[in-house]
C-alpha positions as CSV (number, residue, x, y, z in Angstrom):
1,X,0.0,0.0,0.0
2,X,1.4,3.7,-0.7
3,X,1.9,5.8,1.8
4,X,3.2,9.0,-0.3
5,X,3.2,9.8,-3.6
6,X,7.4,10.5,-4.5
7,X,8.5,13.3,-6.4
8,X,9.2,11.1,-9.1
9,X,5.4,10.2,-9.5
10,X,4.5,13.6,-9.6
11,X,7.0,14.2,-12.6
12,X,5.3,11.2,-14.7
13,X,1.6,12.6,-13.9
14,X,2.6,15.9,-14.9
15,X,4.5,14.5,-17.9
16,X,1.0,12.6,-18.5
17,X,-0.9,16.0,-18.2
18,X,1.5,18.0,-20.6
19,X,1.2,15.6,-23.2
20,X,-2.4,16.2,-22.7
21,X,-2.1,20.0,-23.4
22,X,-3.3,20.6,-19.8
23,X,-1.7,23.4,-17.9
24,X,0.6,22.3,-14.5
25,X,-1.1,25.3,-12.6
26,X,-4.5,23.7,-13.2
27,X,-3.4,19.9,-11.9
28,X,-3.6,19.3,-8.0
29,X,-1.9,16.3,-7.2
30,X,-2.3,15.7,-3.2
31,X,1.1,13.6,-1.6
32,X,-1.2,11.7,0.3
33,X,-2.7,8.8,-1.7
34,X,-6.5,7.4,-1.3
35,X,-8.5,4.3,-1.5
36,X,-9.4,4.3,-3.9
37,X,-8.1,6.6,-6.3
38,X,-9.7,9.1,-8.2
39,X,-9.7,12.5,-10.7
40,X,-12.2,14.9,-10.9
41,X,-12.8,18.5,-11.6
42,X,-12.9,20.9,-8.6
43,X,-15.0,23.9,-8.7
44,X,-12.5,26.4,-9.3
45,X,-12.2,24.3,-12.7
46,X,-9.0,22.6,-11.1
47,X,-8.3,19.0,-12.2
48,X,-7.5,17.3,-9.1
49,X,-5.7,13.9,-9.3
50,X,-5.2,11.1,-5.8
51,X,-2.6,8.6,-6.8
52,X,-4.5,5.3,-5.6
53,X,-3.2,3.9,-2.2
54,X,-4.0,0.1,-3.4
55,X,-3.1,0.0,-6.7
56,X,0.6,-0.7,-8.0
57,X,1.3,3.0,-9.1
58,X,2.3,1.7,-13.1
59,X,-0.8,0.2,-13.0
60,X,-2.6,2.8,-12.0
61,X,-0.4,5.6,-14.0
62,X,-2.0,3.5,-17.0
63,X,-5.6,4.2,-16.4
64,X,-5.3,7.5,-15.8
65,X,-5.3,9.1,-18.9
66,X,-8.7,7.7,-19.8
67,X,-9.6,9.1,-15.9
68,X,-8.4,12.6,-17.0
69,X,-10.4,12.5,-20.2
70,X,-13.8,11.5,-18.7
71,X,-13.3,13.8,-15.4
72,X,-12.2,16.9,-17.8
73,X,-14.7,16.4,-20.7
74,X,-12.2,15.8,-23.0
């Protein structure tokens, strides 16, 4: 189970999310993970993205462009 999402996770979400065209200032990506996971729009329009606590993180890193599409309409 993760306990923290590394620096070095952060970097491949973001590198997800740029490929995506979506702008770093408008990704939150909390260091504490969740069970489960999840993405979804805030209301300032802010994408948010929990790393999932159970998952392994590659796993999960794979799913979560389809995530990002459906939560930001895309």
């Amino acid at each position: 189970m993760l306990q923290m999402v590394s620096f070095k996770q952060i970097n491949q979400i973001l590198e997800l999310t740029d490929r995506l065209g979506l702008s770093r200032e408008w990704v939150e990506i909390p260091l504490s993970p969740a069970s489960p996971g999840l993405v979804r729009k805030l209301t300032n329009g802010k994408l948010e993205i929990v790393v999932d606590a159970d998952l392994p993180f590659d796993q999960w890193l794979a799913s979560l462009e389809g995530q990002i599409k459906q939560a930001s309409g895309r």
